[in-house]
BALOBA-1460 file (C-alpha; in Angstrom, 3 decimals):
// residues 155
<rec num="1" residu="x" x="-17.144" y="-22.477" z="127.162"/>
<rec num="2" residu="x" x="-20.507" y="-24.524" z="128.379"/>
<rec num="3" residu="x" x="-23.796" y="-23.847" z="126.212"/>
<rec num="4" residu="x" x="-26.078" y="-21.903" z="127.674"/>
<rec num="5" residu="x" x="-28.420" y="-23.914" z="130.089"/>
<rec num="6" residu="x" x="-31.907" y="-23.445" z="131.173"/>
<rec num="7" residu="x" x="-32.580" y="-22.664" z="134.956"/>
<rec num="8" residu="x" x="-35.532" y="-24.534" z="136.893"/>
<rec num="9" residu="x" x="-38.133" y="-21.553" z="137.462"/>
<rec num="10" residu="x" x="-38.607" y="-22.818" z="141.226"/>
<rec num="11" residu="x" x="-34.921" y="-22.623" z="141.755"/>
<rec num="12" residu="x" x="-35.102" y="-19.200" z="140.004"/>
<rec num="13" residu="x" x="-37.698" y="-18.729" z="143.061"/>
<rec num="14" residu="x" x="-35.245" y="-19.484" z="145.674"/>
<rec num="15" residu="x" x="-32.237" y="-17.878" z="144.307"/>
<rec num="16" residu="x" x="-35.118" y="-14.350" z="143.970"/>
<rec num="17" residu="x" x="-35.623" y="-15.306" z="147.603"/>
<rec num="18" residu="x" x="-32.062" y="-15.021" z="148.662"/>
<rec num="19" residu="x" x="-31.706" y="-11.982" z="147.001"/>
<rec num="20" residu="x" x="-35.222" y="-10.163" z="148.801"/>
<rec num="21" residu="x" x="-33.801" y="-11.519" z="152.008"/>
<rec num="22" residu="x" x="-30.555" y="-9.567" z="152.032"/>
<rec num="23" residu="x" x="-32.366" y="-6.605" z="150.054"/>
<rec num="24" residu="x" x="-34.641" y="-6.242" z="153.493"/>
<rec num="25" residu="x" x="-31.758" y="-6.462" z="156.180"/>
<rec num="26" residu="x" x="-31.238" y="-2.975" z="158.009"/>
<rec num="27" residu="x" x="-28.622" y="-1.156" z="155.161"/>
<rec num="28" residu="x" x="-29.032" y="-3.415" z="152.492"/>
<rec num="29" residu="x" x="-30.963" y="-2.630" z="148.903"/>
<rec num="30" residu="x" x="-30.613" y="-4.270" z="145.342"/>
<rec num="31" residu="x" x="-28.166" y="-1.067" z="144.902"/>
<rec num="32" residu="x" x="-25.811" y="-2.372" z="147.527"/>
<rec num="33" residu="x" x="-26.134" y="-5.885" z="146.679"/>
<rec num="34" residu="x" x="-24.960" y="-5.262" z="143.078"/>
<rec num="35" residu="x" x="-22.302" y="-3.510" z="144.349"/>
<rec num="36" residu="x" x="-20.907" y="-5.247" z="146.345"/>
<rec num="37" residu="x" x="-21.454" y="-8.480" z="143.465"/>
<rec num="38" residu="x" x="-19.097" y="-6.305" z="141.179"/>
<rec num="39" residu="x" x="-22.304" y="-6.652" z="139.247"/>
<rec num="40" residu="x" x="-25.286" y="-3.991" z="137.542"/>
<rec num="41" residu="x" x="-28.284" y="-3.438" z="139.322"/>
<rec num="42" residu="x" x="-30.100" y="-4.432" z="136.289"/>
<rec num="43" residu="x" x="-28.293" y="-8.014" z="136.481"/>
<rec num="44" residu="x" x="-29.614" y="-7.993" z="140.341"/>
<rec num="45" residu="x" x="-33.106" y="-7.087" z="139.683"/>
<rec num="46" residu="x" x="-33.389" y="-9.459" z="136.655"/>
<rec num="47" residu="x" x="-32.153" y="-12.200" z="138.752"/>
<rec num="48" residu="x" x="-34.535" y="-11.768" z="141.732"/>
<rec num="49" residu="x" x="-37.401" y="-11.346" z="139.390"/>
<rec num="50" residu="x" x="-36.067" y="-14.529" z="137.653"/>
<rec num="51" residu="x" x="-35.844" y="-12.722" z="134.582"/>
<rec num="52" residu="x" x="-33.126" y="-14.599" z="132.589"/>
<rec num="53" residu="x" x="-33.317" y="-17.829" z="130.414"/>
<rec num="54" residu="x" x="-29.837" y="-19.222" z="130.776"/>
<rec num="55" residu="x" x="-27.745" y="-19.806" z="133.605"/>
<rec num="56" residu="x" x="-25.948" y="-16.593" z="134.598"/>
<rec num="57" residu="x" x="-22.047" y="-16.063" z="134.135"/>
<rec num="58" residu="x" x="-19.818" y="-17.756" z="137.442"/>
<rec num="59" residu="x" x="-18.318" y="-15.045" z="138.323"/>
<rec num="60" residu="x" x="-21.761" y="-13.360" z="138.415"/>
<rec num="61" residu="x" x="-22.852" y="-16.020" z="140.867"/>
<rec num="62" residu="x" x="-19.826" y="-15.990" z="142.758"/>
<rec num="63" residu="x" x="-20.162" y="-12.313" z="143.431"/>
<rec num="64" residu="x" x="-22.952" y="-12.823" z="144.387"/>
<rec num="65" residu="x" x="-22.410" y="-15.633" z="146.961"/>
<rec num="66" residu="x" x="-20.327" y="-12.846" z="148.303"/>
<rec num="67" residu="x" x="-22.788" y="-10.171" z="148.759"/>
<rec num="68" residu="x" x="-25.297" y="-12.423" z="150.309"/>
<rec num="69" residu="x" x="-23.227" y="-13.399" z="152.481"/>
<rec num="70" residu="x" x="-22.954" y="-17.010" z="151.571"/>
<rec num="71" residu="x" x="-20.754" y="-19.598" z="150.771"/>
<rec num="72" residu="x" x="-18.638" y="-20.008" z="147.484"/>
<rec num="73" residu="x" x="-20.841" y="-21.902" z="145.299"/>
<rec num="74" residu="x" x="-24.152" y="-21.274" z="146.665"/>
<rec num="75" residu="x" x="-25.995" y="-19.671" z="144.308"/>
<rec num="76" residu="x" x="-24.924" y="-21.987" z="141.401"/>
<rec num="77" residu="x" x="-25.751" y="-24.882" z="144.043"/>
<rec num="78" residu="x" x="-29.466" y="-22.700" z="144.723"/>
<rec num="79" residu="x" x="-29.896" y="-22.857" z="140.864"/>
<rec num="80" residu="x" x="-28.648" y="-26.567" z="140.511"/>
<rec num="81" residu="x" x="-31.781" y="-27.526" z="142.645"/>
<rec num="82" residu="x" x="-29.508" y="-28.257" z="145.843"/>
<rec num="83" residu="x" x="-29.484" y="-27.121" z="149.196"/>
<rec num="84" residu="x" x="-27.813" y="-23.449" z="150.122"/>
<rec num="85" residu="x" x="-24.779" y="-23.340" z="152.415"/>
<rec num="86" residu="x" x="-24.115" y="-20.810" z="154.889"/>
<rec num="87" residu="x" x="-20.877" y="-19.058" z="155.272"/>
<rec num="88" residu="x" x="-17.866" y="-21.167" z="155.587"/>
<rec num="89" residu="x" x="-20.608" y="-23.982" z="157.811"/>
<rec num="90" residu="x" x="-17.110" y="-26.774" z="157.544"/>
<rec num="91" residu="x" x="-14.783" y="-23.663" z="158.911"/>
<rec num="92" residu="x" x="-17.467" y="-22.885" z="161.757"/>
<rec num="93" residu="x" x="-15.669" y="-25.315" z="164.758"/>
<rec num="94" residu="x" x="-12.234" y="-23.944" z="163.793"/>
<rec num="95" residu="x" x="-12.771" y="-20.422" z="163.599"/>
<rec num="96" residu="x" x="-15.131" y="-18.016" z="165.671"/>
<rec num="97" residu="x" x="-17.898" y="-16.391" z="164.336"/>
<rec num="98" residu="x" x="-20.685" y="-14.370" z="164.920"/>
<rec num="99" residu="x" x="-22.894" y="-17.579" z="165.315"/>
<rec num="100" residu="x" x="-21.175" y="-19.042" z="168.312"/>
<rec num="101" residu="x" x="-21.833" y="-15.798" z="170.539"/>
<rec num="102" residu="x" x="-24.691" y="-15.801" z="172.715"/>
<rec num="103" residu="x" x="-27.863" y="-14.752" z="170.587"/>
<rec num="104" residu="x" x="-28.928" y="-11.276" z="169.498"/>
<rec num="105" residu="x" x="-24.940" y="-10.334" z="170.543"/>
<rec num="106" residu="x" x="-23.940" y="-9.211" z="167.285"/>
<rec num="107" residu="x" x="-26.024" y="-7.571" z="164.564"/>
<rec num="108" residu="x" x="-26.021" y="-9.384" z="161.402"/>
<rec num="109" residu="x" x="-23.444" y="-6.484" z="159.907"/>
<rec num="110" residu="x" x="-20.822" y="-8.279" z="161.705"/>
<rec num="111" residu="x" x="-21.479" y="-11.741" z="160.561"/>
<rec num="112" residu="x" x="-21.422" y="-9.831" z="157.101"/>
<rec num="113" residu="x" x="-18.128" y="-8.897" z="157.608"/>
<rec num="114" residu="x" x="-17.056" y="-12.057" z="159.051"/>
<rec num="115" residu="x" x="-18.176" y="-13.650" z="156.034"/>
<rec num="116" residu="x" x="-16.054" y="-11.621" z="153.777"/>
<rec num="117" residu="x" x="-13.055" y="-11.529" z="155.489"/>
<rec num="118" residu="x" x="-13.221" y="-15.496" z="155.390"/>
<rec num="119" residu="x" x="-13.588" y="-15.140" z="151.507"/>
<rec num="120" residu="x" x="-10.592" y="-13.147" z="150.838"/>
<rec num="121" residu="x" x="-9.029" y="-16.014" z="148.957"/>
<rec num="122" residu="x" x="-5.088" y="-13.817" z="149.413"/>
<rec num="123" residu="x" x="-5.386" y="-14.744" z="152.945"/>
<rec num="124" residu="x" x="-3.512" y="-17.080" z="154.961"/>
<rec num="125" residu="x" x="-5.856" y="-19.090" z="157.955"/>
<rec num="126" residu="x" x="-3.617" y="-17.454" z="160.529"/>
<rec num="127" residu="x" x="-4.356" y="-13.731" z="158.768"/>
<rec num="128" residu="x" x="-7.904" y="-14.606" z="158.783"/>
<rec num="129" residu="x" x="-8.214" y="-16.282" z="162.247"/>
<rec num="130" residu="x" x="-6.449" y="-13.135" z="163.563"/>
<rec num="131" residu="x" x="-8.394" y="-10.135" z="161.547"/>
<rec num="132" residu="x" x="-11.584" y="-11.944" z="163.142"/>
<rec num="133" residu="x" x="-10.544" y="-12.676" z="166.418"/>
<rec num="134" residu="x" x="-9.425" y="-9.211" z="166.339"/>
<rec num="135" residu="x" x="-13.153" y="-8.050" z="165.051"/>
<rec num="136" residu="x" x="-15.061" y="-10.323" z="167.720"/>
<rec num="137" residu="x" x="-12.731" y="-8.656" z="170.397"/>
<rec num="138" residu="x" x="-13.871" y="-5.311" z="169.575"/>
<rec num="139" residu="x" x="-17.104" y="-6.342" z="169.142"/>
<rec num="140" residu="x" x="-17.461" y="-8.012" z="172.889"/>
<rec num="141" residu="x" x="-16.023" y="-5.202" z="174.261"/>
<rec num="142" residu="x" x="-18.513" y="-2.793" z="172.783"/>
<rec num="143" residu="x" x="-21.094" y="-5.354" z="174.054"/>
<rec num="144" residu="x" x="-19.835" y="-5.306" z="177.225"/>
<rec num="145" residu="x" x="-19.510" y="-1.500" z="177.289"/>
<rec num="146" residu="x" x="-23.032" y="-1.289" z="175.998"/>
<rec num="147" residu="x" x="-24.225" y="-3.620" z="178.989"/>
<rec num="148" residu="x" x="-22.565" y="-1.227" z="181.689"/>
<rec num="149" residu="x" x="-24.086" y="1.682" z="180.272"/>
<rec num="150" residu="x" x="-27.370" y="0.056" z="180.516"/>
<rec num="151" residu="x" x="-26.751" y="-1.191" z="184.257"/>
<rec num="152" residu="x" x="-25.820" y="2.324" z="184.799"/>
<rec num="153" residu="x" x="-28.993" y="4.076" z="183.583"/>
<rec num="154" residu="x" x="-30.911" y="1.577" z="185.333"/>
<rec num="155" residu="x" x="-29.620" y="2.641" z="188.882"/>
C-alpha cells in the first residue's frame, strides 16, 4: 500500500467542482451521488468541500468517476493536476451515444445511463453496443412521438 499523499488544493477545487456540477443536474443531490459512488455522504461532502488531507481510497475515486458520469480514472487524473475525460471520449466513433444526436434530443439522464452501461466492466462490446442501441432506439422513438404530438396540438 502507497503512503498517504497530499492533494493540490486547486485540484481539490476542480474535483469540488465536478461534484457541484452533477449535485445541480435535474434529480441529482450529494445523497444520490454517494449512492450511486457505493460511498457515505459524509465522504461526498468532505470531498466537494475539499475537506481531506490525503489522497482518497481508488475505489472511492472510481465510484465516483461512475456517478459523475465520467471516465475510469478521472477523478484521480482531476486530483493528479491533469485534464478530465468524458465518458468513454476513445469509444465515442465506435459506439453511439447521446452526444452524436442532434442537440437538446436527449436529456442528460440518458447520457447518464449510457455512461454506465459502457462501464459495466462484465460486458462484452457486442452486449454493450446492443443494450445502447437498444436505449437510443427507444429514446428516438419517444422523440419522434413527442414531435407528432406537438405538430398535432399545433394544428
Amino acid at each position: 500500500m502507497s503512503t498517504p499523499q497530499s492533494v493540490d488544493p486547486a485540484h481539490k477545487a476542480r474535483l469540488a467542482e465536478a461534484i457541484e456540477d452533477r449535485a445541480a443536474q435535474p434529480g441529482w443531490s450529494y445523497k444520490r451521488i454517494a449512492d450511486e459512488a457505493g460511498v457515505d455522504v459524509v465522504t461526498v461532502n468532505a470531498l466537494r468541500k475539499g475537506d481531506f488531507k490525503s489522497r482518497p481510497y481508488r475505489r472511492t475515486l472510481r465510484g465516483l468517476d461512475r456517478a459523475l458520469g465520467l471516465a475510469d480514472g478521472t477523478c484521480e487524473r482531476i486530483l493528479n493536476g491533469e485534464e478530465p475525460i468524458r465518458p468513454r471520449e476513445a469509444k465515442k466513433a465506435q459506439k453511439p451515444s447521446a452526444e452524436q444526436l442532434p442537440k437538446g434530443a436527449l436529456p442528460q439522464e440518458v447520457a447518464s445511463v449510457i455512461a454506465e452501461i459502457e462501464s459495466l466492466e462484465n460486458l462484452s462490446e457486442e452486449q454493450r453496443a446492443i443494450l445502447i442501441n437498444t436505449l437510443l432506439a427507444a429514446a428516438h422513438g419517444i422523440r419522434d412521438q413527442a414531435q407528432r404530438l406537438n405538430e398535432e396540438q399545433a394544428s
